[in-house]
Z-matrix of the N, CA and C atoms (Angstrom, degrees):
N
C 1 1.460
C 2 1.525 1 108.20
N 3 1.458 2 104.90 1 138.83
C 4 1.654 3 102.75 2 -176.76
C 5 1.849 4 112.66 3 -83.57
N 6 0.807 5 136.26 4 -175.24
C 7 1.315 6 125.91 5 172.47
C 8 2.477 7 110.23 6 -155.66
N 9 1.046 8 110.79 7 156.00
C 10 1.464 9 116.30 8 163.91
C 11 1.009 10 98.60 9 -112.72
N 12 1.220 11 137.42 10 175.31
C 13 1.110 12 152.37 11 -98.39
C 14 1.615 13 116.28 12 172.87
N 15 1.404 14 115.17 13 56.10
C 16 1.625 15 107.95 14 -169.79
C 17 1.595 16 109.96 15 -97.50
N 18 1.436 17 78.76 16 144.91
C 19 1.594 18 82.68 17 170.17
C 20 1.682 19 110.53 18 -168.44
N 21 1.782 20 120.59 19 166.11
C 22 0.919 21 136.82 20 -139.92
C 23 1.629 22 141.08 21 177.78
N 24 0.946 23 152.57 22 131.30
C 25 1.507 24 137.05 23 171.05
C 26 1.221 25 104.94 24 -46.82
N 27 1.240 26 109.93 25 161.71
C 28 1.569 27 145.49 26 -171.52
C 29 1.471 28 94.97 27 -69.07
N 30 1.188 29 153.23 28 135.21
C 31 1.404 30 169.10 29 175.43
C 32 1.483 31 102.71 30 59.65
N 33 1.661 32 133.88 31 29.75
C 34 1.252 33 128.97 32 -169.37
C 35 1.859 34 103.81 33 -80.38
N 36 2.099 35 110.92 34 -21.26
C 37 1.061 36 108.38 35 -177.53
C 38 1.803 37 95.04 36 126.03
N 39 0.833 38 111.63 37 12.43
C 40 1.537 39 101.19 38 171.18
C 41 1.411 40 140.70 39 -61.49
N 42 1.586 41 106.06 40 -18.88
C 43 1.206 42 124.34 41 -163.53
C 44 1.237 43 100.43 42 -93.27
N 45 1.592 44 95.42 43 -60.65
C 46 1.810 45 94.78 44 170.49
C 47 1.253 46 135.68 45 -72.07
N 48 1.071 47 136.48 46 3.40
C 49 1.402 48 145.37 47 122.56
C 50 1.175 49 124.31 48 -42.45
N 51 1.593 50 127.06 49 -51.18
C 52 1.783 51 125.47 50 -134.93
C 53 1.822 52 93.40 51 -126.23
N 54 1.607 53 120.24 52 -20.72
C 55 1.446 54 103.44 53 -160.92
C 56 1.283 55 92.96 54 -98.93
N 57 1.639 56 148.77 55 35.84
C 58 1.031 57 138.29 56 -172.31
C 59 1.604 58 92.54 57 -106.55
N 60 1.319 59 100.63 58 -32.21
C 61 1.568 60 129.45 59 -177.55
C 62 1.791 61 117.64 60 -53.55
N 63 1.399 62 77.55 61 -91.73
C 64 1.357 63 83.41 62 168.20
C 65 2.191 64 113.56 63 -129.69
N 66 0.866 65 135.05 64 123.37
C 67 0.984 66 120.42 65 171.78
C 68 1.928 67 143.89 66 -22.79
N 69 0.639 68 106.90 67 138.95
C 70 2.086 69 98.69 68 -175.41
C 71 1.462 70 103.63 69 -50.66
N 72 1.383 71 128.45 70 -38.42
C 73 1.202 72 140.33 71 176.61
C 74 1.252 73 119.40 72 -100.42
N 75 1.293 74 133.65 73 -0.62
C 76 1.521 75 130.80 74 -149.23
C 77 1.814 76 112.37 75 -68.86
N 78 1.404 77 94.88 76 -23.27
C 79 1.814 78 95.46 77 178.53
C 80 1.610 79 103.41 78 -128.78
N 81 1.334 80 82.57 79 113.25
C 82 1.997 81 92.52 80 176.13
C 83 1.335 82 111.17 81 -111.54
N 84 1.814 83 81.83 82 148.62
C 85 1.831 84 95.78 83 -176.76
C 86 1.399 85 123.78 84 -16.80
N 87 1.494 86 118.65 85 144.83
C 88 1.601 87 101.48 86 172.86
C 89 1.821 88 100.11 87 -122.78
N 90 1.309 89 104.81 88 27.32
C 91 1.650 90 124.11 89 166.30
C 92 1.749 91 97.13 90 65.16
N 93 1.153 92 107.38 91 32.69
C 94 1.982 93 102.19 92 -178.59
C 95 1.957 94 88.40 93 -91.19
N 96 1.148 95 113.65 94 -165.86
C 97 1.365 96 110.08 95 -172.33
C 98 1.285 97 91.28 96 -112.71
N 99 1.826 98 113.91 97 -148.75
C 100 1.642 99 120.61 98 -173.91
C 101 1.518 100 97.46 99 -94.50
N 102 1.361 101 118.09 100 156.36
C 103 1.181 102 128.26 101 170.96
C 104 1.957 103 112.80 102 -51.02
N 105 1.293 104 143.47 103 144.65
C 106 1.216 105 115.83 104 170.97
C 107 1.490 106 110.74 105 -63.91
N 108 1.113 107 113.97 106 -59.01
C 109 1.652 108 108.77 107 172.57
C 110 1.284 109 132.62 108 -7.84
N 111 1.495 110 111.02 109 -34.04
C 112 1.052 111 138.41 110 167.84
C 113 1.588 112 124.29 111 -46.60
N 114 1.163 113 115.92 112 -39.22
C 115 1.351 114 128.39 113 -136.77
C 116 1.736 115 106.32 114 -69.91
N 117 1.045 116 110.61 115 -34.19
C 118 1.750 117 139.93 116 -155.48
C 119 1.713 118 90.09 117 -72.47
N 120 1.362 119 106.47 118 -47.24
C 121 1.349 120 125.37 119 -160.80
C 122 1.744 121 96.85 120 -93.59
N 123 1.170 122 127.39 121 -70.27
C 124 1.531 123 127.00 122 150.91
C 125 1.456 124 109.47 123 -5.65
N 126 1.489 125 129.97 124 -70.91
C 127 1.384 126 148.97 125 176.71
C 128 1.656 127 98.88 126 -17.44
N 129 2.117 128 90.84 127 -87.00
C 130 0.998 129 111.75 128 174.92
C 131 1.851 130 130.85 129 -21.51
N 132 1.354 131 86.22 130 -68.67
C 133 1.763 132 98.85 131 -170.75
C 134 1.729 133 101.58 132 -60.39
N 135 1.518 134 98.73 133 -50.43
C 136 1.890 135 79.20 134 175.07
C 137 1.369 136 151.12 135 -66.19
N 138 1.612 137 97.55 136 -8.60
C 139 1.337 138 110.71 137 154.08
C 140 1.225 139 136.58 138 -64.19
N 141 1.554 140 114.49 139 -66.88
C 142 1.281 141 131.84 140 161.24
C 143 1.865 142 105.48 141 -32.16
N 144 1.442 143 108.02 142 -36.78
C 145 1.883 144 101.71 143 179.54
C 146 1.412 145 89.37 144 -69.31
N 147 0.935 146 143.51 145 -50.62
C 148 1.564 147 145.81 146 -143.73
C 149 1.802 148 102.92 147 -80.32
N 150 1.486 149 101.19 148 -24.74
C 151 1.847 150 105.60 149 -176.35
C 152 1.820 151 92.72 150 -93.04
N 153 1.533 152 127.34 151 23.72
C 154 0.990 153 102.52 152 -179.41
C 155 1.971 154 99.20 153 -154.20
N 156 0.929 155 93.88 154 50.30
C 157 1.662 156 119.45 155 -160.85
C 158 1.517 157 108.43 156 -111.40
N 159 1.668 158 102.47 157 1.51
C 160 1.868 159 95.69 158 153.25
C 161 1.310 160 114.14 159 -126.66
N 162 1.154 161 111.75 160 24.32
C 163 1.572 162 128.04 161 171.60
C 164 1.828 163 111.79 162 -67.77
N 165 0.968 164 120.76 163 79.15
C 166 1.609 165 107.35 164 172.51
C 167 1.377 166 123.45 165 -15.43
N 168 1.163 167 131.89 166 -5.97
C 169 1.752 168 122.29 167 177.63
C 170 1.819 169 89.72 168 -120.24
N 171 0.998 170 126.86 169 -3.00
C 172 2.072 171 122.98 170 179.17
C 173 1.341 172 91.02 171 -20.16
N 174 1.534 173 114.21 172 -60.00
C 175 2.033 174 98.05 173 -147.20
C 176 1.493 175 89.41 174 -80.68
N 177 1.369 176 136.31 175 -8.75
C 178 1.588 177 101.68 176 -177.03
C 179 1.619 178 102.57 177 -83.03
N 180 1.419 179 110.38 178 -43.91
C 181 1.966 180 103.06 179 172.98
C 182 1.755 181 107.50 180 -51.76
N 183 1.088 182 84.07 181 -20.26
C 184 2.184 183 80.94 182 -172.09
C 185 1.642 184 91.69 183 -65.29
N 186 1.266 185 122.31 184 -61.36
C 187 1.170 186 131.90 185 -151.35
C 188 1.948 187 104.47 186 -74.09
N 189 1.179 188 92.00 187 -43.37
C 190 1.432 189 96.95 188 -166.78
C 191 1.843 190 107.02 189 -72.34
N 192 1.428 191 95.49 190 -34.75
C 193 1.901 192 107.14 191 161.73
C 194 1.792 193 109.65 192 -45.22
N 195 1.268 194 105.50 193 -55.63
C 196 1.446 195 111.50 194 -157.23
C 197 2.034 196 100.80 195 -68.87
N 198 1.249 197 109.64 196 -42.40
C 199 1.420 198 136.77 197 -175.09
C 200 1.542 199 95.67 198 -51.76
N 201 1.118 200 103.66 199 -66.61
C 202 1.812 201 138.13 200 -174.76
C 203 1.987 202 88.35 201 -43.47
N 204 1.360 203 123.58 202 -70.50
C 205 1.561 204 145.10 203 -131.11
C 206 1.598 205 72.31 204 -107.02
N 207 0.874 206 173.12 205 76.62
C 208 1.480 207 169.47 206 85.49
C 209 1.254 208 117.47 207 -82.87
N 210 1.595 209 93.56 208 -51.33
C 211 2.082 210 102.88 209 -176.48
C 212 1.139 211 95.64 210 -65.43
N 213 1.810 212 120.17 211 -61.56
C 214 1.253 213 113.38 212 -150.29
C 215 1.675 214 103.69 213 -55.96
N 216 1.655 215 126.64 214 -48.28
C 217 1.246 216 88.76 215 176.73
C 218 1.434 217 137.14 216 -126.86
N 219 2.055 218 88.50 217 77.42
C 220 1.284 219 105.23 218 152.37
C 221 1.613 220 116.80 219 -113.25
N 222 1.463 221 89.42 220 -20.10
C 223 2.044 222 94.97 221 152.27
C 224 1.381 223 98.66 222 -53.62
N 225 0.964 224 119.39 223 -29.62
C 226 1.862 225 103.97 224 -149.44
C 227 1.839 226 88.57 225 -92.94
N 228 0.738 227 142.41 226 -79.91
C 229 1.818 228 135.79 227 167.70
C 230 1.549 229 120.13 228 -34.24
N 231 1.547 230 129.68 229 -3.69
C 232 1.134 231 146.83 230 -175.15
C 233 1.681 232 101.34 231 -75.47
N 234 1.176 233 120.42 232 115.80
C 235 1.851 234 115.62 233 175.35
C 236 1.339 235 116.93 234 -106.63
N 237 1.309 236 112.62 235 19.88
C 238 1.418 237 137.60 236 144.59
C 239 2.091 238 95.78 237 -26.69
N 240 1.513 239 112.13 238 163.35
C 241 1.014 240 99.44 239 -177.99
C 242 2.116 241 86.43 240 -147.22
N 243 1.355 242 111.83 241 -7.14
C 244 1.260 243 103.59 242 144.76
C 245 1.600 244 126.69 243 -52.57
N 246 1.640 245 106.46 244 164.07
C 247 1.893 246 93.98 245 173.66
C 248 1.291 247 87.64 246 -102.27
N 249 1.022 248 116.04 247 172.10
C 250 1.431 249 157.64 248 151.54
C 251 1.541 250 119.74 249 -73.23
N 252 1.148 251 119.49 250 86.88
C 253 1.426 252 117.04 251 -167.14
C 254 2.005 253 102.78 252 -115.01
N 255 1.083 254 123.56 253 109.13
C 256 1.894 255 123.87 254 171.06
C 257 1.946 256 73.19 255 177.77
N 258 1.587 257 84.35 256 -178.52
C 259 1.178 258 130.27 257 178.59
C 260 1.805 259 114.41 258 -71.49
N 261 1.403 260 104.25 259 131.79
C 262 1.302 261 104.90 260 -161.42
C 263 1.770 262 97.92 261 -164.76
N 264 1.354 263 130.46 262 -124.10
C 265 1.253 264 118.64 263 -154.09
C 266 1.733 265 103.57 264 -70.28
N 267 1.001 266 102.37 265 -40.29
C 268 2.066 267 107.70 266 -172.60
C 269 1.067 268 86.39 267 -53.78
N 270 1.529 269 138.52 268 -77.69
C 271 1.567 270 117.90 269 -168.40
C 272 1.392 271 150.29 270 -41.35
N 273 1.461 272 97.70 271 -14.11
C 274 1.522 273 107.60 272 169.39
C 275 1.419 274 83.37 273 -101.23
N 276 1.201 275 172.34 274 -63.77
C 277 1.532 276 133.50 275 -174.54
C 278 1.045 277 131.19 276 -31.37
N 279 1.485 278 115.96 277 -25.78
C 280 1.237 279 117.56 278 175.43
C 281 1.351 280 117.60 279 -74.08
N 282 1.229 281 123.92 280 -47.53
C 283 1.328 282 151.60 281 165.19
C 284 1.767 283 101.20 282 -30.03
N 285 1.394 284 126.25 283 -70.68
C 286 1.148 285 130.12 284 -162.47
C 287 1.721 286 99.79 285 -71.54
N 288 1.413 287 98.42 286 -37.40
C 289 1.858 288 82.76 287 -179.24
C 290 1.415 289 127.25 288 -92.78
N 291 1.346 290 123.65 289 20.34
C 292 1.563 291 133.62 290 149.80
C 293 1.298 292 105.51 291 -73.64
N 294 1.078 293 123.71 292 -49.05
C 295 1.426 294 131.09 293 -166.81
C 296 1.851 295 126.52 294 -66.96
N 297 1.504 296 95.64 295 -42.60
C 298 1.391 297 122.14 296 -179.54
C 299 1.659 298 105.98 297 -77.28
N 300 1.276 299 91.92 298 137.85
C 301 1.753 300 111.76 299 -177.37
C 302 1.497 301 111.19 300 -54.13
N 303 1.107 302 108.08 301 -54.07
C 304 1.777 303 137.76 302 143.33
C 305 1.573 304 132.32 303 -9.03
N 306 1.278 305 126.82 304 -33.86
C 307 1.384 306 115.31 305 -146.52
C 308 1.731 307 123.69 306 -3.61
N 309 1.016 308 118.64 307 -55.80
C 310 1.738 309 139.42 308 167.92
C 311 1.478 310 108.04 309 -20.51
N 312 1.646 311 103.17 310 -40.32
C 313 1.400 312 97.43 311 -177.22
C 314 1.351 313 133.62 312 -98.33
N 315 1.254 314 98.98 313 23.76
C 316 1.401 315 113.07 314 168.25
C 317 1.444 316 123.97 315 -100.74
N 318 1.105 317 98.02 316 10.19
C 319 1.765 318 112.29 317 -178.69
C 320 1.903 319 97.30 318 -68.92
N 321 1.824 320 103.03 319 -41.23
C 322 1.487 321 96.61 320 -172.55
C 323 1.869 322 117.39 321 -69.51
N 324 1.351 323 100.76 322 2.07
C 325 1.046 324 118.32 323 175.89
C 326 1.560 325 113.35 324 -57.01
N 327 1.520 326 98.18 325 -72.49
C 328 1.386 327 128.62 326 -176.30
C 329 1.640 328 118.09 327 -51.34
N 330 1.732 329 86.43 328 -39.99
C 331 1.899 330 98.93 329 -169.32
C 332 1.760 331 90.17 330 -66.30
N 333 1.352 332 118.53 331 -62.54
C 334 1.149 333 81.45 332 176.49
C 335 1.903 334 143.82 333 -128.72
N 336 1.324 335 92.09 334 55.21
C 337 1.514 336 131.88 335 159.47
C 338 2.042 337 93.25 336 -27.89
N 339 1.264 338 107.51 337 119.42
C 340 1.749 339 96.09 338 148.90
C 341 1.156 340 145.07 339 -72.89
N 342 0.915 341 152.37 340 136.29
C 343 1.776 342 136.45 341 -161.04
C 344 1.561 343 95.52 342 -142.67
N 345 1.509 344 102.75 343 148.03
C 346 1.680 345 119.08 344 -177.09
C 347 1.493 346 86.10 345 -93.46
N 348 1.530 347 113.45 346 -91.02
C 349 1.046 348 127.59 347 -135.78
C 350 1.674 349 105.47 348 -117.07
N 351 1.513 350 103.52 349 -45.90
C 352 1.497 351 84.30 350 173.66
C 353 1.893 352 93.22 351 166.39
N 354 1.441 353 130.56 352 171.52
C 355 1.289 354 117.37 353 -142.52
C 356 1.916 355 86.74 354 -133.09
N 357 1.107 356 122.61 355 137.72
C 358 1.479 357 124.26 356 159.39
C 359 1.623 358 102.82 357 -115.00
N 360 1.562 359 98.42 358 137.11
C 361 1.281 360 116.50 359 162.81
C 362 1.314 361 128.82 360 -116.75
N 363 1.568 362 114.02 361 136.07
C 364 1.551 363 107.49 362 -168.81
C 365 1.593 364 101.79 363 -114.16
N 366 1.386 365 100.22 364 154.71
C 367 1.657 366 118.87 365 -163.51
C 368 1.591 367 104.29 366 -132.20
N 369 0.834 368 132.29 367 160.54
C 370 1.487 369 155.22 368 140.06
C 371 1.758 370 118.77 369 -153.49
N 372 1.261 371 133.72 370 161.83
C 373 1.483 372 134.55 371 -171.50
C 374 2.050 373 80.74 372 -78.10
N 375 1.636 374 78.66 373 162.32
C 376 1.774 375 87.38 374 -176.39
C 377 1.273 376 126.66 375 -72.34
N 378 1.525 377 109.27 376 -27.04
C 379 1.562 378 110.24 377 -167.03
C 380 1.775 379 94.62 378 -91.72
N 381 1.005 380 114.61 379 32.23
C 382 1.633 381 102.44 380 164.02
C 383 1.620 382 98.93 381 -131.13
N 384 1.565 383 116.29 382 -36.56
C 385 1.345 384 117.65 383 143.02
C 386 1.706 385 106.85 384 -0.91
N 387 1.576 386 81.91 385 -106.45
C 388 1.459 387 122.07 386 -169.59
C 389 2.147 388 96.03 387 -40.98
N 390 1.194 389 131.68 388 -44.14
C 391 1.350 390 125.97 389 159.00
C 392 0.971 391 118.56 390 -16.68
N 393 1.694 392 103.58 391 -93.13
C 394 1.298 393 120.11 392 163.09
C 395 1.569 394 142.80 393 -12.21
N 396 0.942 395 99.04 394 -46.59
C 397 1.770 396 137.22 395 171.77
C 398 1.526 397 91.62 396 -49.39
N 399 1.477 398 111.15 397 -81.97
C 400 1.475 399 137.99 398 -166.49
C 401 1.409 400 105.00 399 -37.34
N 402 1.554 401 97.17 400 -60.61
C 403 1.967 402 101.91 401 174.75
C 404 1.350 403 132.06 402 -80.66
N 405 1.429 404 114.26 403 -11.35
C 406 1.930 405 99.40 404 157.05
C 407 1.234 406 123.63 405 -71.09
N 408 1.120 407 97.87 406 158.32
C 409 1.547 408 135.76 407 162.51
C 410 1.412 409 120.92 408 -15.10
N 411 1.628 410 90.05 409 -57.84
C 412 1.519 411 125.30 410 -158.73
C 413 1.687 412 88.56 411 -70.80
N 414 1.547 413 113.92 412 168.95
C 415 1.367 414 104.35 413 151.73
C 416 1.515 415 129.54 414 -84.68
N 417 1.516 416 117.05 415 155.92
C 418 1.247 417 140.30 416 -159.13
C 419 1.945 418 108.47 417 -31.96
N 420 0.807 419 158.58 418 122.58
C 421 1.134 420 138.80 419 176.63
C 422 1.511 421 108.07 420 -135.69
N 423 1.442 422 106.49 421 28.09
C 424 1.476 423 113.12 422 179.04
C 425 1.998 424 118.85 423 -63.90
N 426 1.270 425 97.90 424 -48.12
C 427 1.440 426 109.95 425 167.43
C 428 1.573 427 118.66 426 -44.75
N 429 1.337 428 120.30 427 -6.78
C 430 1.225 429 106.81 428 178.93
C 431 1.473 430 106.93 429 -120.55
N 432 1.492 431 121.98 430 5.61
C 433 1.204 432 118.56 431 174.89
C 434 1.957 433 124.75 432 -92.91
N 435 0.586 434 88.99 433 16.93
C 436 1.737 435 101.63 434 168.55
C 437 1.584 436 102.22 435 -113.65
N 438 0.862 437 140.49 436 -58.19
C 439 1.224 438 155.32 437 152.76
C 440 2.246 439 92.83 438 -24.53
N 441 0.744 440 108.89 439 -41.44
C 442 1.461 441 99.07 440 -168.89
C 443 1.914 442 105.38 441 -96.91
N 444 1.345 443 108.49 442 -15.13
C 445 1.594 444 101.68 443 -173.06
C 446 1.944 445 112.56 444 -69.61
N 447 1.428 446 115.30 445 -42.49
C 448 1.471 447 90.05 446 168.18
C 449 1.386 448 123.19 447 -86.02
N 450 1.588 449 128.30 448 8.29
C 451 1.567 450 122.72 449 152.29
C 452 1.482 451 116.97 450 -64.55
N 453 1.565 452 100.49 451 -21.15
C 454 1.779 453 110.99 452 -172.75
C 455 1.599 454 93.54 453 -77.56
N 456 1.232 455 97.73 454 -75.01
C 457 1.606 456 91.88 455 171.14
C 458 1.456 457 142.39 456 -27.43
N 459 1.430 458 108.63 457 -42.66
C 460 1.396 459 114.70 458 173.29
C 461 1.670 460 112.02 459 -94.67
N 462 1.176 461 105.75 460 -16.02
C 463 1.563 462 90.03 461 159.41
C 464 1.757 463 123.91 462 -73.05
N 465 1.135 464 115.62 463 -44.78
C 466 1.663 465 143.93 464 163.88
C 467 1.635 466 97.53 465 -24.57
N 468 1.564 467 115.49 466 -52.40
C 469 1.536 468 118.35 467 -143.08
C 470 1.502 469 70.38 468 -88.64
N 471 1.613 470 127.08 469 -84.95
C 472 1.776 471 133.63 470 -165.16
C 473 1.240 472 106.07 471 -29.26
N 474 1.313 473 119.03 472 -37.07
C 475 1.894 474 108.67 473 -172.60
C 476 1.670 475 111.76 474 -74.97
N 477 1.293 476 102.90 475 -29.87
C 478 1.721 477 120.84 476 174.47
C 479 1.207 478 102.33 477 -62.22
N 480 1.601 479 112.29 478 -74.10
C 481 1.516 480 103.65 479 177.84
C 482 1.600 481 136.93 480 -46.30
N 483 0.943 482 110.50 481 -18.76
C 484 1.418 483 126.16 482 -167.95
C 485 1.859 484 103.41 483 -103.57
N 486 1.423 485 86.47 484 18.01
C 487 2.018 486 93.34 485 179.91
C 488 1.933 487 118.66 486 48.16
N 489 1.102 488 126.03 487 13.39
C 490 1.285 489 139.51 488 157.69
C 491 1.849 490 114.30 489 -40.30
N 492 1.060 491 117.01 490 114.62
C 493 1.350 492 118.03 491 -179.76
C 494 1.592 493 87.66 492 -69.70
N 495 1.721 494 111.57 493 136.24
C 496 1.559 495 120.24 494 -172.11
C 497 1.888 496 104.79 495 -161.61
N 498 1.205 497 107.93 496 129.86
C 499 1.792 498 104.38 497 179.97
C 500 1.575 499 77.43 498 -123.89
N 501 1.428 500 89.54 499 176.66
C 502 1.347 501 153.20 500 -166.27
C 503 1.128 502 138.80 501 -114.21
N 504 1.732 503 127.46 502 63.58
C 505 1.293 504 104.29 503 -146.67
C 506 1.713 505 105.72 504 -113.36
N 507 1.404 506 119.41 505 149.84
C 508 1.664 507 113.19 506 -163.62
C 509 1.602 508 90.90 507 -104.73
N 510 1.253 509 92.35 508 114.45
C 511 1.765 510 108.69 509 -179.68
C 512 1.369 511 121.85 510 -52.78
N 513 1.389 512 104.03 511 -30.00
C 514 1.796 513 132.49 512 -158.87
C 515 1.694 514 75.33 513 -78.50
N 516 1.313 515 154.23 514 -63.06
C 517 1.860 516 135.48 515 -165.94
C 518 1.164 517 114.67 516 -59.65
N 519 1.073 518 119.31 517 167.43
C 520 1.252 519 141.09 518 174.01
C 521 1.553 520 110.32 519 -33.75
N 522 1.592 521 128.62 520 119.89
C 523 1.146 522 110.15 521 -177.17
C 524 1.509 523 114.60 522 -69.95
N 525 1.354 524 122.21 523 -2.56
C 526 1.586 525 128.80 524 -156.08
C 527 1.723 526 91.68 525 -92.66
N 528 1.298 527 123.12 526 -13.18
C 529 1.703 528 137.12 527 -167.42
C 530 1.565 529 99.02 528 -108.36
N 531 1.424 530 110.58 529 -37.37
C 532 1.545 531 95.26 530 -172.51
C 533 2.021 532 91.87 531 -82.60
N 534 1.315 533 120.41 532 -46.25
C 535 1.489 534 114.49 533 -167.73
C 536 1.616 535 110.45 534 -52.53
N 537 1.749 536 106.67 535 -18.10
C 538 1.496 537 103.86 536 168.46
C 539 1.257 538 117.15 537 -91.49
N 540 1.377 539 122.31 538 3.06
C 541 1.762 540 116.68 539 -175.12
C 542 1.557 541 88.01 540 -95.16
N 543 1.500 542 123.65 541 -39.91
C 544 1.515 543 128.87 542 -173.01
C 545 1.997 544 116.02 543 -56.10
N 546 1.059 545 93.24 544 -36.78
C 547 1.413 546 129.38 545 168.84
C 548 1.430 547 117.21 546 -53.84
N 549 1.328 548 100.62 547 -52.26
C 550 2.001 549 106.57 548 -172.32
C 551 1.642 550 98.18 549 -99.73
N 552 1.599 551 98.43 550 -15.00
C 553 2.197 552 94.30 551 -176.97
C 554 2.047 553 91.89 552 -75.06
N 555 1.304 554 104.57 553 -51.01
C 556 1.620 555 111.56 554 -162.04
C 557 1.692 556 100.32 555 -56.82
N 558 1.526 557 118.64 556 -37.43
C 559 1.353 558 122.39 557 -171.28
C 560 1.219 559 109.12 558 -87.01
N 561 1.225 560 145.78 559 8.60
C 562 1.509 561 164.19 560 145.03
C 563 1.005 562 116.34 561 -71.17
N 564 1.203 563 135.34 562 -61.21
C 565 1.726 564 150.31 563 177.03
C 566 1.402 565 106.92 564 -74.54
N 567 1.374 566 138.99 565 10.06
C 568 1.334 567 145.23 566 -166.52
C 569 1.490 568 102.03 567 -61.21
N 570 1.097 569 159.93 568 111.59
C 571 1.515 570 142.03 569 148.40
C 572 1.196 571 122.72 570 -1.68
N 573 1.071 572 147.51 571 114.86
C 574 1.746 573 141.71 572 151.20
C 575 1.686 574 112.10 573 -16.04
N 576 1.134 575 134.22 574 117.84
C 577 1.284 576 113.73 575 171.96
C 578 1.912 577 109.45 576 -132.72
């Protein structure tokens, strides 16, 4: 199964965009292990968890990494011939570089991050971010979104460089305009078949 790749700050709009799609949970582990391919990138990410292991939230990125690195590859063994479109490896990059003393060093994240098909990133300016935050449901998770804008950034630039088909989407429009830009990015990047 092919998959995109979304990702974003915490109230940037992900949900309402991506769970109409496929659910936050919709494909669970099927207990196979990581792809080997994996491993280089595996390496990577578990270090960077390990450079960020006096952070008071470690076990929720620990956990939410491992949660995160399971689905993705059971998307990835899935012969489904739909894509796979939510949040998956880019989002735990984000995750590790709020946290890390570092931001910078999550670029080795990205370099070598796996990618199916191709990566969307979502944007809005911060203080509507950080709004947003204030008025869900959920609890507050505004404090960690400044903390996440130059991991956003430096993931944005590594996925470019590395020739990755990748948009851009401005959260602040109409969500009915961005679900059609998501729409014509996913139907572009389609596999040859």
């Amino acid at each position: 199964m092919k998959w995109i790749d979304v990702c974003g700050p915490p109230a940037v709009g992900k949900s309402t965009l991506l769970d109409d799609l496929w659910p936050p949970r919709g494909i669970p582990y099927d207990g196979g292990g990581y792809p080997g391919e994996w491993q280089e990138f595996l390496s990577v990410a578990w270090r960077l968890l390990g450079e960020v292991t006096d952070h008071p939230t470690h076990h929720k990125c620990a956990s939410m990494m491992k949660r995160s690195f399971q689905k993705m590859a059971t998307v990835h063994r899935r012969k489904e011939r739909r894509t796979y479109i939510q949040t998956g490896l880019a989002q735990r990059g984000l995750g590790i570089g709020w946290r890390h003393k570092d931001p910078e060093a999550v670029a080795a994240y990205y370099e070598a991050m796996p990618v199916s098909l191709g990566v969307v990133i979502l944007k809005a300016p911060l203080d509507v971010i950080e709004h947003r935050n204030r008025m869900r449901d959920k609890p507050d998770r505004s404090h960690m979104v400044p903390g996440m804008i130059r991991p956003l950034e430096i993931a944005e630039d590594v996925i470019r460089a590395r020739g990755v088909p990748i948009i851009v989407l401005d959260m602040t429009r109409p969500i009915e305009r961005s679900r059609e830009k998501l729409a014509a990015f996913a139907k572009s990047v389609k596999p040859k078949t």
